[in-house]
N, C-alpha and C positions, 0 to 999 in steps of 0.2 A: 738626663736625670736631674733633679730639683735639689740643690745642698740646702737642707737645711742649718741655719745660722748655728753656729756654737757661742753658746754665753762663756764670757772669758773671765778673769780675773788676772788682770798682772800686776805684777808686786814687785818692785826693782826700786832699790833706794836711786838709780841715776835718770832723774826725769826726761831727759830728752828721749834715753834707750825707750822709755815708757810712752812717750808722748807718739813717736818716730810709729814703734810699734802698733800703738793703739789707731793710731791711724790706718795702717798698711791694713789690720786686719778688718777694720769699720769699713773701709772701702771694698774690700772682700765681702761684704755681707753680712759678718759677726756681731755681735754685741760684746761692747766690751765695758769690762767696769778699770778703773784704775786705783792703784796702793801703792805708795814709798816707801812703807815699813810693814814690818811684821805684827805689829800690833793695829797698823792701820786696816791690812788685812782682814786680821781678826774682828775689827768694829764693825768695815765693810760685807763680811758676812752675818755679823750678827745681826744686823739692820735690816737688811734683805730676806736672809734665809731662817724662818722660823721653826723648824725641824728640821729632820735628819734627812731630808730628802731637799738639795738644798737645789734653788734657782739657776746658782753657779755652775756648770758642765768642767770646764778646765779653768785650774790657776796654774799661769808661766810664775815659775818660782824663782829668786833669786836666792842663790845659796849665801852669798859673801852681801850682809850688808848690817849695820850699825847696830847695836843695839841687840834686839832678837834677833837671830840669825834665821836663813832658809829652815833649814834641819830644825828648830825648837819650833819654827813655824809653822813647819808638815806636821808635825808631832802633836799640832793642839789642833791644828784643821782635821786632821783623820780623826781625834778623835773625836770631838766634836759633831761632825761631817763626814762619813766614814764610804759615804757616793762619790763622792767629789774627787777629781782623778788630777792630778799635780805635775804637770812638767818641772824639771827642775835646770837654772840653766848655774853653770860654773864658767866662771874664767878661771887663768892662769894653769889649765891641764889638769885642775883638781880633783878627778877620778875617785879618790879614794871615800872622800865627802859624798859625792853621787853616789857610790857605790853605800853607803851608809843611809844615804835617802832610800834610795831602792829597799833597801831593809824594812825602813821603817813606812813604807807604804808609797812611796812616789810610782806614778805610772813610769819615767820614763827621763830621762836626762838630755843636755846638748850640750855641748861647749859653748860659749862666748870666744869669738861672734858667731852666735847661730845662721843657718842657711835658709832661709824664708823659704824653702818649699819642702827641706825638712821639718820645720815645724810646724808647716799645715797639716804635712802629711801625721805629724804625732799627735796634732789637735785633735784630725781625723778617727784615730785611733783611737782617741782618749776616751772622747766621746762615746764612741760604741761600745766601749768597754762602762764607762758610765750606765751609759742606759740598759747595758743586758743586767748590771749590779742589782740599777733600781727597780729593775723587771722582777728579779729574782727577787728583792725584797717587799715586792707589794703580795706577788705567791703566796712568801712565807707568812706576812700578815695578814691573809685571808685566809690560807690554811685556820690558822691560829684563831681566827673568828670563826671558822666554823666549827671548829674544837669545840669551842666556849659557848659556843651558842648548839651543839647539840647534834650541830648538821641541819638545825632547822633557821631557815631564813626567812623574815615574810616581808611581801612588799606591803607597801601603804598605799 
């Protein structure tokens, strides 16, 4: 069976974790984009992704870093971006944060140091959880054109 690539977005203020990673997964076959901050993030999407149906498949999220933090950062990406599925990753055991992401829309958490075939396996995941979203929202968009349009469609 053929993987298709997953476009990534990781976001970790500690650039080697970033650099280390973005490699491992480039050499996997993935696309990956990279962010130090949380508002670098935010720019990084904004550039890219021109609607709500956004380029991006999965951002690894860093919970603990300067400034915006993970958690304020999920919170403007979902909304924003509300396909876009977020791993989030925590060091020091901090469960309780993840547990507060997961609230507010994260697919799914790790600890630091995460386990490389754990987090393929939740890219995996993420992804499909993605694309059935954006499945469903292209439905409810079309539903909704043909509402408006009558039921009548015509081609050109």
């Amino acid at each position: 069976m053929v993987k298709l690539p997953i476009n990534i977005l990781i976001v970790d203020d500690e650039r080697d974790f970033v650099e280390i990673l973005s490699l491992r997964l480039t050499d996997a076959g993935h696309r990956v984009r990279e962010a130090f901050s949380g508002q670098e993030a935010l720019s990084v999407l904004a550039e890219t992704e021109p609607d709500a149906l956004p380029e991006i498949d999965v951002i690894i999220l860093d919970i603990k870093m300067p400034g915006m933090d993970g958690i304020e950062t999920l919170k403007q990406i979902k909304a924003r971006y509300p396909v876009v599925e977020i791993i989030l990753l925590t060091g020091h055991g901090d469960v309780d944060t993840a547990v507060t992401g997961l609230k507010s829309g994260a697919f799914d958490y790790l600890l630091k140091p995460a386990d490389y075939d754990e987090l393929t396996g939740k890219l995996e995941a993420a992804r499909k959880q993605r694309d059935a979203h954006a499945e469903r929202l292209r439905e409810a968009e079309a539903r909704a054109l043909m509402r408006r349009s009558g039921g009548m469609l015509t081609h050109d």
